[in-house]
Structures are given as C-alpha cells and as structure tokens.
C-alpha positions as MATLAB code, in Angstrom:
seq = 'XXXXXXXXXXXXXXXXXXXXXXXXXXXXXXXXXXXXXXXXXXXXXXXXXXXXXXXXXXXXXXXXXXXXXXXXXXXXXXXXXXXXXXXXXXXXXXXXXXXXXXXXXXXXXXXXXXXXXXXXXXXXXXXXXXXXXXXXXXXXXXXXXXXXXXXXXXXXXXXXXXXXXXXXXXXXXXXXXXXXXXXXXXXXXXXXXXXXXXXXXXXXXXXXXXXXXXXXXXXXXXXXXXXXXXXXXXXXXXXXXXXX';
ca = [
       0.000    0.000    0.000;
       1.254    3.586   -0.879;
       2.043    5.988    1.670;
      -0.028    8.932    1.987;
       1.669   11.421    0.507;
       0.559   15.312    0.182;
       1.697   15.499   -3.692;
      -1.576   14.364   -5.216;
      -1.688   13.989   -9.551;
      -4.697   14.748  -11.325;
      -5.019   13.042  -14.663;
      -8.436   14.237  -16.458;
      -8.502   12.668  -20.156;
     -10.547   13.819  -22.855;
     -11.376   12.997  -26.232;
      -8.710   15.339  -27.487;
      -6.440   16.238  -24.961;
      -4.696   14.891  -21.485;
      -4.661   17.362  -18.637;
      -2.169   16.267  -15.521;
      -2.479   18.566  -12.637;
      -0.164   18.346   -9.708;
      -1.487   19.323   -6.425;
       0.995   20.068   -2.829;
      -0.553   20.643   -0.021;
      -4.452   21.331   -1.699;
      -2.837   23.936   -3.371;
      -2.259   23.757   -7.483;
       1.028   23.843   -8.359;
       1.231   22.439  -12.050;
      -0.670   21.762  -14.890;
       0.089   21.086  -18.285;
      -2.593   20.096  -21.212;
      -1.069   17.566  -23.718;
      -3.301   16.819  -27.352;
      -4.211   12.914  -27.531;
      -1.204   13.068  -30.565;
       1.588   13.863  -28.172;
       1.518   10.049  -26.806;
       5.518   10.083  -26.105;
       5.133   13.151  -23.991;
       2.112   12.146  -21.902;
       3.889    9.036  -21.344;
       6.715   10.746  -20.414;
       4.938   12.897  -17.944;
       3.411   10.364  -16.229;
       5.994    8.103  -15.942;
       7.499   10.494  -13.235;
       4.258   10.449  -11.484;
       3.610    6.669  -10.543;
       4.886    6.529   -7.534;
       2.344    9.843   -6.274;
      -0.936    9.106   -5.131;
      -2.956    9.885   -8.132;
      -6.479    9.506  -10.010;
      -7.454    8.997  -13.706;
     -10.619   10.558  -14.678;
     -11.256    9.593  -18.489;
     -13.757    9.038  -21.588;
     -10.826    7.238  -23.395;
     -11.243    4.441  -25.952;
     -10.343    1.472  -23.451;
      -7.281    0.862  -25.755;
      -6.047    4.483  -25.203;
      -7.141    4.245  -21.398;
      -4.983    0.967  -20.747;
      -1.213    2.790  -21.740;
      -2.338    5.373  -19.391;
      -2.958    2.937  -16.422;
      -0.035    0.854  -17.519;
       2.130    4.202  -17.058;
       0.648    6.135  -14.533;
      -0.242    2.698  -12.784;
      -2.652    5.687  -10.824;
      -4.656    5.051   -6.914;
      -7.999    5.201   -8.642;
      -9.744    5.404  -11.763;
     -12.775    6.962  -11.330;
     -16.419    5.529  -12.274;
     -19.629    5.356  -10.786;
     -18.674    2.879   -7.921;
     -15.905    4.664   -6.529;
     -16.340    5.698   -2.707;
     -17.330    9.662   -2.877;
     -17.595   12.478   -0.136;
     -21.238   12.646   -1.456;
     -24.020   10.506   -2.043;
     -25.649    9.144   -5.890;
     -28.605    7.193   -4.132;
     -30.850    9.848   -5.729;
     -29.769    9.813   -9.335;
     -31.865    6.372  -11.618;
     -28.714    5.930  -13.701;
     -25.511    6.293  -12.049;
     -23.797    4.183  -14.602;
     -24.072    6.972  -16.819;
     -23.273    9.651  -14.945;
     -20.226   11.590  -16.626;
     -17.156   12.011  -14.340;
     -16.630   15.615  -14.865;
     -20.050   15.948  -13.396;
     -19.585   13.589  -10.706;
     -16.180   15.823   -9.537;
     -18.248   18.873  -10.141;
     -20.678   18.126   -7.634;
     -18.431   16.684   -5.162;
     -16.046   20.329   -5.559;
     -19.313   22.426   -5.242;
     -20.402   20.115   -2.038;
     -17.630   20.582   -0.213;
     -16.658   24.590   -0.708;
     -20.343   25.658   -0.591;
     -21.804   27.531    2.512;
     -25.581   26.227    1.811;
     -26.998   23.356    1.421;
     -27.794   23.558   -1.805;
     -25.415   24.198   -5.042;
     -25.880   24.539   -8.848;
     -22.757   24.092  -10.597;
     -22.688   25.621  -14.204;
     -20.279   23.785  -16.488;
     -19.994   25.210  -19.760;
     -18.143   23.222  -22.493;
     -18.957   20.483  -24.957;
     -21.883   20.702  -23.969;
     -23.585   23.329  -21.177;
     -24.497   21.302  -18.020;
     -26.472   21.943  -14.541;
     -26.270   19.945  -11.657;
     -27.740   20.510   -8.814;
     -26.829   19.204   -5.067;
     -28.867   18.863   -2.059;
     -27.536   18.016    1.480;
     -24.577   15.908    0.016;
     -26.812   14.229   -2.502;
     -26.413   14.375   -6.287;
     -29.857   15.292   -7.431;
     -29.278   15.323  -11.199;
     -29.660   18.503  -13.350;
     -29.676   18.766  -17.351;
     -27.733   18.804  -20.319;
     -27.923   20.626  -23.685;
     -25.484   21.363  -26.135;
     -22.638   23.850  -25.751;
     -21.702   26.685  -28.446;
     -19.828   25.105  -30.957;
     -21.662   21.906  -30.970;
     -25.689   24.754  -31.227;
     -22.936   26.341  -34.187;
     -21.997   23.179  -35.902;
     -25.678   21.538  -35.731;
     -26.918   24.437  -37.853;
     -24.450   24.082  -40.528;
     -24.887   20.319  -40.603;
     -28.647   19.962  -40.618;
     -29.501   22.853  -42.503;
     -28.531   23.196  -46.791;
     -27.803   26.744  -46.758;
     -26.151   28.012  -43.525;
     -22.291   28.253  -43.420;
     -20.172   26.640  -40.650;
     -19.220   29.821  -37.907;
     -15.981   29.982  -35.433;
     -17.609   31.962  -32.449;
     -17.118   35.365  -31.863;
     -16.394   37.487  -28.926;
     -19.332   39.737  -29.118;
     -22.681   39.802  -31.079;
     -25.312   42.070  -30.740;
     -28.585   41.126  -29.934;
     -30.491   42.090  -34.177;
     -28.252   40.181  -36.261;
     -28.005   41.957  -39.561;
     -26.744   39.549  -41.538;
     -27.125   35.560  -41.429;
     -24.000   34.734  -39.782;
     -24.729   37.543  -37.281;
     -28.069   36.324  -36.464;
     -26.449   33.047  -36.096;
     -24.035   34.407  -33.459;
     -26.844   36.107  -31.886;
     -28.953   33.228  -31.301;
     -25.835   31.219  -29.457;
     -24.407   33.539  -27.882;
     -27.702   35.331  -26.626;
     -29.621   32.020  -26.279;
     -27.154   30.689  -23.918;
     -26.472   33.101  -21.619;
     -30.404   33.237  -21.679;
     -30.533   29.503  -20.955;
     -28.363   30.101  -17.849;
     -30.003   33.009  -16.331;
     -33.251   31.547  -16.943;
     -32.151   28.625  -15.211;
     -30.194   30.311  -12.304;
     -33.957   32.337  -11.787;
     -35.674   28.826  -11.502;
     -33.299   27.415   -9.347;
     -33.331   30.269   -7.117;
     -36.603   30.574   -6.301;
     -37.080   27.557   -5.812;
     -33.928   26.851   -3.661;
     -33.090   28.847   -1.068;
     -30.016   29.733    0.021;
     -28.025   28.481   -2.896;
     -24.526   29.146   -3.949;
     -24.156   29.081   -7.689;
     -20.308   27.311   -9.161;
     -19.355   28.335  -12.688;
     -17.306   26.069  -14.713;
     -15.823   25.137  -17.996;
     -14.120   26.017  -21.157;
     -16.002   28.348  -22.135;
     -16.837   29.784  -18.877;
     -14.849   33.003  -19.096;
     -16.922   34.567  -21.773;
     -19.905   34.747  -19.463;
     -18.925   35.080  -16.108;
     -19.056   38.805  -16.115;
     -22.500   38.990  -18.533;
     -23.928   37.131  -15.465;
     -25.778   39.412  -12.576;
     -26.058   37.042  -10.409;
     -23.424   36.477   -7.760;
     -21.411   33.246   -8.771;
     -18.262   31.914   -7.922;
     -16.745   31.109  -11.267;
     -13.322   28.755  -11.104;
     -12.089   27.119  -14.406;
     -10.310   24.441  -12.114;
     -13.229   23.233  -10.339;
     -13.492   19.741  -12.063;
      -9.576   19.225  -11.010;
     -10.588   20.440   -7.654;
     -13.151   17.781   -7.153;
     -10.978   14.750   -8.337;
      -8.408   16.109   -5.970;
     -10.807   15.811   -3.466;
     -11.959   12.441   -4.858;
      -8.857   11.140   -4.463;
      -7.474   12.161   -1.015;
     -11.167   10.538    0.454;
      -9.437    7.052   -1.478;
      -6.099    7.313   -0.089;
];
C-alpha cells in the first residue's frame, strides 16, 4: 500500500487532450494540457508520477485508457462505484453519470456555505447539476456553443459553418450575425433563466461556474457566482485524497 503522501496527480482525459495537474498541499502547483497526438510526452509525464498518489478521470477508448494505467499505474480510476464524499442514491442511472459531473458536484459540495449548489459547467456541452444536502440530485444537459454552431451548418442546406465570436449584438443583420446572436444570446439566456428557476425555488443556494467556455460569461452574469475554471480538477483532488 502507498504511503499517503501530500503530492496528489490529477489526470483528467478527454477525447482530445490529457490534462495532468499536480497538487501540494491542496494547493495547485502544475498543470500542463497535452493533445491525444503527443503520446511520447504524456507518457513521459506520467511516468514520473507513478509513484504519487494519483487519479485517472477519463472518456478514453479502453485501448487508449490501458497505456495510461499501464504508465501512470494511478490510486484510482474513477467511475460510478468509486467511494465519494457525497451521495448518488438519488440519481436512476448512475452508470451513466459523466465524471466531470460527478467531480463537479463533489467540488461544489464541499466549498459551498448552503446546502444547496448549482454548478454551471460550460463546455462540450452546457451542463447543470444541482446538489442537495450531500446528494447528487441530477440537473440537465444541452449542447454547448460550438456543438448549437456546428448543428446548424450540418442539418440545414444553406447556412455556413461559424468559429464563435467574442461579441454579437442582440439584431443580427446579416445571417452569420443572427447566427451568433442566437448562441451567444440564447445561452447566456438559458443560464439566467435557469439560475432564476433554481433560485426561487432553492433557497439559500450558492451558484459554481465552470468550464471552457466559462470566461466569456462570467461577467454577462448578474447574479453572484463563484466562477473557477479548475473546479473539475478540484473535485478529483478531493476524490482522491477521500481514497487514499
């Protein structure tokens, strides 16, 4: 059995890319984001991790997931059956609960103030989860702004594929403009809509912010939020010293 150590090694692996965190002392002191091509580099990286108590959070092909266990050789590897600071009892398919989610709601558990907490997650795909007393609740899922941008191109004849922009007004003049309009407007609609249910119907709540794309609406937001890019990281950190 490993000693407990207080370097901790966060390994969150995507579809595209491989982010290794290094925590010391809860504090983070490291990360660097490799792409799913830089295989001798990753491998590299991890090899000098092993012997830290670490945890693999992935949506890897299991052929791509094995080399990283086989280097990494990490404390856990997260799923739905791994012991957690909070409870799943009230979600009807915990099997297919995503782990970003899962660390979400264990990071907002444990630094809110209230007893309940929405966590935001805006990426792939924009996500709410909502947590009660240390219970997972559930939430909902739509899709995030490139995926509402790249749905229009592909199930339409006529409208042209967008990279999104920084700003957009809320008339779009022009095609592409109402197209930027309706994603960028729409979902920072969808979230304070959402926030405004949540709210009244939960009280007090503290509101987490999250994901990719999170920085380009944190300050359209009124509402008081506490936005942190790392929070995912956070929770697998916190995953992982309740293992070890």
């Amino acid at each position: 059995m490993r000693q407990k150590k207080t370097k901790y090694c966060i390994v969150d692996a995507g579809n595209t890319r491989v982010k290794v965190v290094d925590f010391e002392c809860d504090e983070i002191v490291a990360v660097d984001t490799f792409s799913m091509d830089e295989k001798e580099k990753i491998n590299s990286k991890l090899f000098l991790k092993k012997d830290t108590n670490s945890i693999l959070s992935s949506v890897l092909s299991p052929e791509n997931q094995k080399w990283i266990e086989k280097t990494l050789q990490p404390n856990i590897v997260l799923s739905n059956v791994t012991p957690l600071p909070i409870s799943l009892l009230d979600y009807s398919t915990p099997d297919t609960l995503g782990a970003d989610r899962i660390a979400n709601a264990v990071a907002a558990n444990h630094f809110s103030k209230t007893e309940n907490s929405l966590v935001i997650d805006i990426g792939t795909c924009l996500k709410f989860d909502f947590i009660q007393n240390g219970a997972f609740k559930g939430g909902s899922i739509s899709p995030g702004y490139n995926m509402r941008l790249k749905a229009m191109h592909e199930f339409t004849g006529a409208l042209p594929l967008l990279e999104l922009e920084e700003k957009t007004s809320l008339v779009g003049d022009s095609t592409r403009n109402a197209m930027m309009s309706g994603v960028l407007n729409g979902i920072q609609k969808e979230i304070e809509g959402f926030i405004s249910h949540y709210s009244q119907q939960y009280q007090p709540l503290t509101i987490f912010l999250t994901g990719g794309d999170s920085k380009r609406f944190d300050k359209e937001l009124k509402n008081s939020i506490f936005a942190d890019v790392n929070l995912t990281v956070k929770g697998l950190h916190l995953i992982l010293k309740h293992n070890v």
